[in-house]
C-alpha positions as CSV (number, residue, x, y, z in Angstrom):
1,X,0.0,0.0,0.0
2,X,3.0,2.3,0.8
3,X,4.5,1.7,-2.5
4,X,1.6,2.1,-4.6
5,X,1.0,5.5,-2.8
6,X,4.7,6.3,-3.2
7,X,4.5,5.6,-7.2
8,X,0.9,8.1,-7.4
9,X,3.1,10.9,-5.7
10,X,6.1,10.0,-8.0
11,X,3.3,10.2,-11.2
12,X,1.9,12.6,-10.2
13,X,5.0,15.1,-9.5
14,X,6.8,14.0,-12.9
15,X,3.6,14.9,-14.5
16,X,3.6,18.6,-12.9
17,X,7.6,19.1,-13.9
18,X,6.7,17.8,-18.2
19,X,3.6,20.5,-17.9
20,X,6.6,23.1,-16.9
21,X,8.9,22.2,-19.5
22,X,6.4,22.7,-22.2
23,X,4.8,25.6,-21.1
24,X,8.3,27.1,-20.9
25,X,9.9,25.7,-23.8
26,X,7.3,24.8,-26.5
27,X,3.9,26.9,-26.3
28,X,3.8,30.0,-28.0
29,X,3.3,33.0,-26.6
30,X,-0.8,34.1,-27.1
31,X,-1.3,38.1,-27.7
32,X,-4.5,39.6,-27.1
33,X,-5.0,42.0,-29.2
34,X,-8.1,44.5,-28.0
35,X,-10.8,44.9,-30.9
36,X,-11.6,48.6,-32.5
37,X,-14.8,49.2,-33.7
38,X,-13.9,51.2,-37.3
39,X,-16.9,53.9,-38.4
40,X,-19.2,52.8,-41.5
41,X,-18.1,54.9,-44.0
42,X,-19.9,54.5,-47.8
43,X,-17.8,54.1,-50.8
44,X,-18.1,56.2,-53.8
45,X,-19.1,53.4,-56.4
46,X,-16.5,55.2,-58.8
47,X,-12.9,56.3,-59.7
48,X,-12.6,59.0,-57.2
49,X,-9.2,60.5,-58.4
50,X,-8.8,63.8,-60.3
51,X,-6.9,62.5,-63.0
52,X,-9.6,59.4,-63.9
53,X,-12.3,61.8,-64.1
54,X,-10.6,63.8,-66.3
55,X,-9.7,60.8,-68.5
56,X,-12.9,59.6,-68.3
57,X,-14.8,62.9,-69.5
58,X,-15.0,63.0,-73.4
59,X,-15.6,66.3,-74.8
60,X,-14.9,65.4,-78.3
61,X,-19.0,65.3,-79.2
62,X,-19.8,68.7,-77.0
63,X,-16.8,70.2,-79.2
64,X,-17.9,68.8,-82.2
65,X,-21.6,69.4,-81.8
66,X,-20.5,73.4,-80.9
67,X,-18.0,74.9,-82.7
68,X,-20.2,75.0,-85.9
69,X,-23.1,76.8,-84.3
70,X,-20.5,79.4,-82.7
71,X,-19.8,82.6,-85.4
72,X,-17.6,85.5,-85.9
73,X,-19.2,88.7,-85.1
74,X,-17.6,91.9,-86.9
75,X,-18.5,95.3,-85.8
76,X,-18.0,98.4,-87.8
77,X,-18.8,101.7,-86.6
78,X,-18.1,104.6,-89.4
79,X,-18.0,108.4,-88.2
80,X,-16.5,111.6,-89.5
81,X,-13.7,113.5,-88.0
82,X,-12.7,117.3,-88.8
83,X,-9.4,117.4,-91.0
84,X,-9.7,121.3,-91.0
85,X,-11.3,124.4,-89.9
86,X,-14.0,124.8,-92.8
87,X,-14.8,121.2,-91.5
88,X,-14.7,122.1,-87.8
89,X,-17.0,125.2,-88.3
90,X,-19.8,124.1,-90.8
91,X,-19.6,120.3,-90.9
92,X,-17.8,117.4,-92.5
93,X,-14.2,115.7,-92.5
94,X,-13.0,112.6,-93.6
95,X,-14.4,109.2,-92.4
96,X,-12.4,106.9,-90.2
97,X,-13.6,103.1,-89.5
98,X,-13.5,101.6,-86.4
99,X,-13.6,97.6,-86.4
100,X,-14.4,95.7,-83.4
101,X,-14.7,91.7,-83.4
102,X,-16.7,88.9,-81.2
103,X,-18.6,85.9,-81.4
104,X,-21.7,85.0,-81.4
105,X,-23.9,81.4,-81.1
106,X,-26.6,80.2,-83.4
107,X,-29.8,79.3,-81.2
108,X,-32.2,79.2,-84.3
109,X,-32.1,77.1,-87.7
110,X,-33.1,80.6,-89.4
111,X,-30.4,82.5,-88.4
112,X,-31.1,84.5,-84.9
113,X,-27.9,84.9,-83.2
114,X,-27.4,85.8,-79.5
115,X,-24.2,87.8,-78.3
116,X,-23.0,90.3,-76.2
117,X,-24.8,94.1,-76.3
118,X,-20.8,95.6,-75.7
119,X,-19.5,93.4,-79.6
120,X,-22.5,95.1,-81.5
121,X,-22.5,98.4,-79.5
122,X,-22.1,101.0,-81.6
123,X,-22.5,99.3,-84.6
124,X,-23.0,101.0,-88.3
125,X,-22.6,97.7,-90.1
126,X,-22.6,93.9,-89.1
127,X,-21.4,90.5,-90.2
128,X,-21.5,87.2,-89.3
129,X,-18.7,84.7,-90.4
130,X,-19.6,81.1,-89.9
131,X,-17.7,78.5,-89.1
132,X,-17.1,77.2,-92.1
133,X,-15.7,80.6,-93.5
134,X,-19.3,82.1,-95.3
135,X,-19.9,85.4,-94.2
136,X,-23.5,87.4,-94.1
137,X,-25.0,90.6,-93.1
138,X,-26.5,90.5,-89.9
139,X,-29.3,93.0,-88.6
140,X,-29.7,94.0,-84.8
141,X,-33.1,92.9,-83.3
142,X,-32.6,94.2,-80.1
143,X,-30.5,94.8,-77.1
144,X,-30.6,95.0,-73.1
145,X,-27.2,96.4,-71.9
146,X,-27.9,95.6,-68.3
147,X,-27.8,92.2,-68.7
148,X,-25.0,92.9,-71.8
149,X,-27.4,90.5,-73.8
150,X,-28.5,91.5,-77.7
151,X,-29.8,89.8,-80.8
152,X,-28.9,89.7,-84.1
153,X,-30.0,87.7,-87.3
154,X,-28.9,86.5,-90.8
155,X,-30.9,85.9,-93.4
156,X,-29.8,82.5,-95.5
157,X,-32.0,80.0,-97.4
158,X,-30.0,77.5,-95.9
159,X,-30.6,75.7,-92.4
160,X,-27.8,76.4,-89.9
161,X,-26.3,74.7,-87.4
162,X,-28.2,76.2,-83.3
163,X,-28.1,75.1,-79.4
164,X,-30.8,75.0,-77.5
165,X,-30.3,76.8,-74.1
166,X,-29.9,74.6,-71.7
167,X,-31.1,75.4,-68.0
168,X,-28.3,76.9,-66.1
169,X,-30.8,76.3,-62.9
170,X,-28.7,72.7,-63.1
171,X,-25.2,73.8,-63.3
172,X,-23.0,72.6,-60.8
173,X,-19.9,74.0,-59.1
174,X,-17.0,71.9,-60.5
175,X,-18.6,71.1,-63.5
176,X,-16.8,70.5,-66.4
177,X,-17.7,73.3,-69.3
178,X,-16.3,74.3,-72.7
179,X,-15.9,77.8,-74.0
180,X,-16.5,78.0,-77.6
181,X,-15.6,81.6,-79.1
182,X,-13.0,83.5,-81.6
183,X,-10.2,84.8,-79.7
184,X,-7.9,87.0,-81.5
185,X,-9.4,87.2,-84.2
186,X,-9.1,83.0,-84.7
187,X,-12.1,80.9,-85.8
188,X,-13.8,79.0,-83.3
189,X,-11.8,77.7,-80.6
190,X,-12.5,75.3,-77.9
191,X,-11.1,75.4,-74.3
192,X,-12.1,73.8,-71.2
193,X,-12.1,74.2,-67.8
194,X,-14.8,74.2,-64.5
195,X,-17.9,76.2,-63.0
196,X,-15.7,77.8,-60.9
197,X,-18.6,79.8,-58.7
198,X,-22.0,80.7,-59.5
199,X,-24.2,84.1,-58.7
200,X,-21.1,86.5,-59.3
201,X,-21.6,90.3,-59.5
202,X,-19.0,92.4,-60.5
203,X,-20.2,95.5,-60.4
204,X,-21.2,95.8,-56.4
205,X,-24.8,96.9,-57.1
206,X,-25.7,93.1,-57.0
207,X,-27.6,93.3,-60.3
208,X,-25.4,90.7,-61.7
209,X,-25.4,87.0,-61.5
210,X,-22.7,85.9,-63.8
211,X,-21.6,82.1,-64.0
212,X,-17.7,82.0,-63.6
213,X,-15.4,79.4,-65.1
214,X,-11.4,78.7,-65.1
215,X,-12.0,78.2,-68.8
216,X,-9.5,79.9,-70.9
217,X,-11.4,83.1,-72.3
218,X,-9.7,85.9,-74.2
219,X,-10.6,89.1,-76.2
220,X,-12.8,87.8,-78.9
221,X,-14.8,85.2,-76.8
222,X,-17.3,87.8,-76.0
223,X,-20.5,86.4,-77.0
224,X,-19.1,82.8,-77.5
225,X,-20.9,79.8,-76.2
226,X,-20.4,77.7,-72.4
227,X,-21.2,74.5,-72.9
228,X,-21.3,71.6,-70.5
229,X,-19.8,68.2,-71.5
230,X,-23.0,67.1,-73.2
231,X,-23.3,70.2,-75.4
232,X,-26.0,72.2,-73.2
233,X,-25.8,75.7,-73.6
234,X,-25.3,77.1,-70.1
235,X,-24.1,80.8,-70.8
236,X,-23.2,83.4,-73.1
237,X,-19.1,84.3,-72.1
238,X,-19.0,88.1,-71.4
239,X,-16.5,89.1,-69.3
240,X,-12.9,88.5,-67.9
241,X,-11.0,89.9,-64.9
242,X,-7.6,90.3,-65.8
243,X,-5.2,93.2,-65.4
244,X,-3.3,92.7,-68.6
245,X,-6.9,92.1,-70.3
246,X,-6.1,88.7,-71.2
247,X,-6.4,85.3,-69.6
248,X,-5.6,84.9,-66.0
249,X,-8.2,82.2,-64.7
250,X,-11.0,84.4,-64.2
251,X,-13.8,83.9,-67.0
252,X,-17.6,85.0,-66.6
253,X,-20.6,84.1,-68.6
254,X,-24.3,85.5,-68.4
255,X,-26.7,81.8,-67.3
256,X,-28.7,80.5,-70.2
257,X,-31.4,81.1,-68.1
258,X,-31.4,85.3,-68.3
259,X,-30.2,85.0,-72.1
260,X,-32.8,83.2,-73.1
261,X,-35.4,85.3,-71.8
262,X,-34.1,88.2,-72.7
263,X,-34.6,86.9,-76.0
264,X,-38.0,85.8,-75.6
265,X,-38.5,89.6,-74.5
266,X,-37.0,91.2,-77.3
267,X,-38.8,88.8,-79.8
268,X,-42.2,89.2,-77.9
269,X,-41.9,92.8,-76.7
270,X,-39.0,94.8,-78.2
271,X,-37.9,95.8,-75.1
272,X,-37.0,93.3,-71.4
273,X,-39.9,92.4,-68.9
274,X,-38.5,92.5,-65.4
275,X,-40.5,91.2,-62.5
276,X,-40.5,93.0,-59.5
277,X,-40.4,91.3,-56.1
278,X,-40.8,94.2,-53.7
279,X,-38.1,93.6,-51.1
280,X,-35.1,95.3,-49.6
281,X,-32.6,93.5,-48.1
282,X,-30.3,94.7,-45.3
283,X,-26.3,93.6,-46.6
284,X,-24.5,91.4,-44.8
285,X,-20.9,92.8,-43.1
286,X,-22.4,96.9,-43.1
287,X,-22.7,97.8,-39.7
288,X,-26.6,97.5,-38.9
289,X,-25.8,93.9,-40.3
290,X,-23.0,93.9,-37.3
291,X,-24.6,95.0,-34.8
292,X,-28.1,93.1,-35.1
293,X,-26.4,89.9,-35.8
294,X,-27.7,89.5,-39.5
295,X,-24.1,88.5,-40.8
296,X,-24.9,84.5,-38.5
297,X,-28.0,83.7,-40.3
298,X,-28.9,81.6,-43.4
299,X,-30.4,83.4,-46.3
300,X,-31.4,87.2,-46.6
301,X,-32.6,89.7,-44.2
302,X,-35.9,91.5,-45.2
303,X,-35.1,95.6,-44.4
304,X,-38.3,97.1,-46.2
305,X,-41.4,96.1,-48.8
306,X,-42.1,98.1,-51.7
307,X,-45.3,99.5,-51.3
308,X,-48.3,98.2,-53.8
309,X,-45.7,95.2,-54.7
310,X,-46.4,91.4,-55.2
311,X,-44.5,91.1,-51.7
312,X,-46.3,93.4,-49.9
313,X,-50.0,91.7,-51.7
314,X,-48.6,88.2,-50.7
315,X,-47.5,89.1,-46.5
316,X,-44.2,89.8,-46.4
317,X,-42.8,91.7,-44.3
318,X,-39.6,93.2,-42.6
319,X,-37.5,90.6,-40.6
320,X,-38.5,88.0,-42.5
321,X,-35.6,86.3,-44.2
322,X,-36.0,84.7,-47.6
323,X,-34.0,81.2,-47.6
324,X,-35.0,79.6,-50.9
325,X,-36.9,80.8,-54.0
326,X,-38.5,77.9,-56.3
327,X,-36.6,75.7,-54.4
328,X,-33.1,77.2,-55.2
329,X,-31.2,78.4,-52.1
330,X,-30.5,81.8,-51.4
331,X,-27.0,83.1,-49.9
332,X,-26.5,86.2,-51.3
333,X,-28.6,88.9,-53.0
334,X,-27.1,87.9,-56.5
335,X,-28.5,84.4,-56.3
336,X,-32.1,86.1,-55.9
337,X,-31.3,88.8,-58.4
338,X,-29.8,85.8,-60.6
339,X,-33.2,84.0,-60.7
340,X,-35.7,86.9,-60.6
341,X,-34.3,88.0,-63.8
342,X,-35.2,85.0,-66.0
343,X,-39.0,85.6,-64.8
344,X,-41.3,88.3,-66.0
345,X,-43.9,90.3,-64.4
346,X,-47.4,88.1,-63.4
347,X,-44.9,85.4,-63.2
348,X,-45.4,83.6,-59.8
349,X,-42.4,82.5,-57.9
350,X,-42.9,80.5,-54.5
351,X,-40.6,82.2,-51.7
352,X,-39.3,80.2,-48.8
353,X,-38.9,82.5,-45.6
354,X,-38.3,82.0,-41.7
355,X,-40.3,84.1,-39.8
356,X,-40.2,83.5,-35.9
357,X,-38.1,80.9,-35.9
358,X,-40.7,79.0,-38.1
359,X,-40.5,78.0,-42.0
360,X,-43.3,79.2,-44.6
361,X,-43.2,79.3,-48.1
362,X,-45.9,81.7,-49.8
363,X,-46.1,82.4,-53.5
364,X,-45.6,85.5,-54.7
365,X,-46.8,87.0,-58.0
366,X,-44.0,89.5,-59.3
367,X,-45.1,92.7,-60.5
368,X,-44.0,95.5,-63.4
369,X,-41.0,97.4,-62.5
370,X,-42.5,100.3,-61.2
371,X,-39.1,103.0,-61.4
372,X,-38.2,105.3,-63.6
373,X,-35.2,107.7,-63.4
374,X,-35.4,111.0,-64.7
375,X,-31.9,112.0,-65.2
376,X,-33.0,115.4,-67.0
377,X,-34.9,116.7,-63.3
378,X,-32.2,114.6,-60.8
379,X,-35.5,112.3,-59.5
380,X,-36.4,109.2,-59.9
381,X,-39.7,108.8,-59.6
382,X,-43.1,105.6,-58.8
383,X,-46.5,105.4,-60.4
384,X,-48.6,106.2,-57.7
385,X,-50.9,103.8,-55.9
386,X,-54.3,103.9,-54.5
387,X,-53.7,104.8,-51.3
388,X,-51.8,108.1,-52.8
389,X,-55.1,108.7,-55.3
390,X,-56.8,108.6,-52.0
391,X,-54.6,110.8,-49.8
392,X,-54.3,113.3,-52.9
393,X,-57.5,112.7,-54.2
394,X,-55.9,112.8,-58.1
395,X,-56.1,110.0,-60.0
396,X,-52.5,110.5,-62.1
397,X,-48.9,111.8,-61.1
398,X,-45.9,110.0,-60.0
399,X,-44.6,109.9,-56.6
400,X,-40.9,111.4,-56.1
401,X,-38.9,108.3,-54.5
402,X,-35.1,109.2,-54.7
403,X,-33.0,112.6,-56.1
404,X,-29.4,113.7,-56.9
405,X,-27.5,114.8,-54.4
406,X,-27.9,118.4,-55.2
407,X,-31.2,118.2,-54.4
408,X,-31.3,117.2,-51.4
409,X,-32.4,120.6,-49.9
410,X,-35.4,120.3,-51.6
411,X,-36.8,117.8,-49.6
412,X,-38.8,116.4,-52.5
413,X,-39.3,112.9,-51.7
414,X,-42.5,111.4,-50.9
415,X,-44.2,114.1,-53.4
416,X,-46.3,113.7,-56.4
417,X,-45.1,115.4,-59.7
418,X,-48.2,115.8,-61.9
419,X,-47.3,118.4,-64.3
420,X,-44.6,119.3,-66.5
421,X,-44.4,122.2,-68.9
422,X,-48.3,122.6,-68.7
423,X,-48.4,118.7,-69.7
424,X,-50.3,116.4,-67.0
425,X,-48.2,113.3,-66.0
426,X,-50.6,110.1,-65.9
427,X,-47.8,107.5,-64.9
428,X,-44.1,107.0,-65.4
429,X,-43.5,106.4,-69.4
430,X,-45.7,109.5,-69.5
431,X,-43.2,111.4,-67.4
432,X,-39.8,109.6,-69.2
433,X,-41.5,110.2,-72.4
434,X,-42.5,114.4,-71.4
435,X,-38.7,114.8,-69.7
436,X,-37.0,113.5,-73.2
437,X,-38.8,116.3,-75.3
438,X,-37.4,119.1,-72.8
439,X,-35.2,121.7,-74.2
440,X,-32.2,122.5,-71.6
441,X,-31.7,125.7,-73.1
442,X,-35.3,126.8,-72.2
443,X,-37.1,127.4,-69.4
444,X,-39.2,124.2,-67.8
445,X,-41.7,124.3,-65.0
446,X,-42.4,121.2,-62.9
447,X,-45.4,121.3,-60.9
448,X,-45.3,119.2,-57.5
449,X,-47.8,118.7,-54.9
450,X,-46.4,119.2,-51.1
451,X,-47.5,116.9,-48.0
452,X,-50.4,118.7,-48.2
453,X,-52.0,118.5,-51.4
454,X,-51.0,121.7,-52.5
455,X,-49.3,122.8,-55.5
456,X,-45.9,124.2,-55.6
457,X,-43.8,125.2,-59.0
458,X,-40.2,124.6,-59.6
459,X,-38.4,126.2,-62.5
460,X,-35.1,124.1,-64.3
């Protein structure tokens, strides 16, 4: 019994001193390794990299489909300069002609060609060289210089090569375009580049809403065609920012959108239809903006309503700011400016706003431009509205809304000019149309009526 317990120990002991041996010499060492839990990001289902896109983009068929429906647009303006002093004093000289060049892009099988109002400016004679080297009078139709926008036309039995405008609405920043135009006096050239911004206003008075591209554009490309890569007419190139007055990345092109319809308007009516919102906005970064904390929010802060205006008929009001237009968001007052001017007046356009922390959208139906400037009398002046007619009891005038600087003195605003050299003024082309026939060098009597209804008489 004593042995047999004496041989378990001795198992039992050799047993503990093999485990040892192994665990020290022959196992492998286990690492724990904690576990990270990665976020679920999604992966774009296509070539991300710069370079593929570009390789992948084929702008061979916009080109192609383009450059034939993109013209040369020559400009001659003829005048006669003095050689002497018989010619100074009772008329004459010898004629000098001025040629200026641009382009210009087909958008009708039967000839009507839309380009810039600055290539034809001016103009005593125009022509039209096509692509394939023909060249054709060309007759103005009409122009609107504030949108630099004018139409032309050839006549030709044969059917020429047009694009359709496309809907700039769609354009997208970092979207690939082509500029199509004559630079330098070459026939059509192509370049490419992207949308480098949209809703740009040069000028500061945020009338403007140009589209701007890093496409190559040079003297000549006025008028010229941006295309996207399938061919879509997005803009007509119109300006470049560029100290030497050549190429320097900077390219700016008036949206399909506003060049259409300012085609449509000089077709229909001979002159543009704008529609007239009604609003003031208050500018973000001036000091009211500052100081009431305008510059933090979203969209565009409501100063003032037009009175008698399709905003002031539809319930807006001041402090209310406008967000998104038809759906299309509003930043800055050139996107807003941008869209209003492809609509006319009766158009209705639905309007986005916050109002107490709360988001409404009310439509809004844009009415006639209702301003006129009378540069002749320093005014500009407002049909008057019913609520005047009642004050005044008259039923014609116009109300006196802004004047020059020298006239401030005066005091005149908020009065009702009704008569003009004896002539009664019924509305505002009455008045623009009455100032126009004044003779400077004579004596002109302007009758206004005061705060009170009584009339006082001015002498220019």
């Amino acid at each position: 019994m004593k042995k047999f317990i004496g041989l378990l120990f001795v198992s039992i002991f050799g047993g503990f001193i093999s485990l040892g041996i192994y665990k020290t010499f022959f196992e492998k060492e286990q690492v724990v390794v904690e576990k990270q839990t990665t976020p679920n990001f999604v992966t774009a289902s296509y070539d991300t990299s710069p370079l593929a896109a570009a390789e992948t983009t084929d702008f061979t068929e916009a080109a192609e489909k383009t450059v034939h429906a993109v013209v040369h647009v020559t400009n001659r303006i003829t005048s006669s300069a003095p050689t002497s002093l018989q010619d100074l004093f009772f008329g004459g000289g010898r004629e000098r002609t001025q040629v200026g060049t641009g382009s210009g892009v087909i958008i009708s099988p039967d000839g009507y060609i839309v380009t810039n109002n600055h290539v034809i400016d001016g103009a005593t004679e125009l022509s039209v060289t096509l692509n394939n080297n023909k060249t054709y009078s060309a007759e103005l139709i009409g122009t609107d210089p504030s949108t630099d926008i004018a139409l032309i036309k050839v006549d030709t039995e044969d059917e020429l090569p047009y694009l359709a405008f496309g809907d700039s609405n769609n354009a997208k920043v970092g979207e690939w375009v082509l500029a199509v135009g004559n630079p330098f006096n070459l026939t059509s050239t192509v370049t490419a580049g992207i949308i480098s911004a949209k809703s740009r206003d040069l000028s500061g008075s945020n009338n403007q809403s140009f589209i701007q591209t890093d496409a190559a554009v040079n003297p000549g490309n006025s008028g010229g065609a941006l295309v996207n890569s399938r061919g879509d007419l997005i803009g007509i190139n119109t300006a470049i920012t560029s100290r030497t007055g050549t190429y320097i990345g900077y390219a700016f092109a008036v949206p399909s959108n506003i060049a259409k319809k300012v085609v449509e308007d000089l077709l229909e009516y001979g002159n543009v239809q704008k529609g007239l919102l009604g609003v003031s906005i208050i500018q973000k970064n001036s000091p009211y903006a500052i100081e009431n904390g305008i510059n933090e929010i979203e969209g565009l802060y409501v100063g003032g309503v037009e009175e008698d205006s399709g905003a002031e008929k539809a319930g807006i009001s001041e402090g209310d700011i406008i967000v998104s237009v038809d759906d299309i968001k509003i930043n800055k007052f050139a996107d807003l400016t941008g869209y209003l001017n492809s609509k006319r007046p009766g158009n209705t356009v639905q309007l986005t706003i916050e109002r107490g922390g709360k988001t409404k959208t009310i439509p809004v139906t844009l009415s006639k431009i209702n301003s006129y400037t009378l540069n002749e009398l320093g005014i500009q002046v407002k049909n008057i509205s019913e609520k005047d007619k009642k004050q005044y009891r008259i039923d014609y005038g116009v109300k006196i809304t802004r004047t020059a600087p020298y006239l401030n003195n005066a005091n005149l605003e908020g009065r009702i000019l009704v008569e003009i050299n004896g002539k009664k003024i019924r509305n505002g082309e009455d008045a623009e149309q009455i100032v126009s026939e004044m003779n400077p060098n004579e004596r002109n009597v302007i009758v206004i009526l005061n705060k009170n209804g009584e009339p006082e008489r001015y002498l220019f």
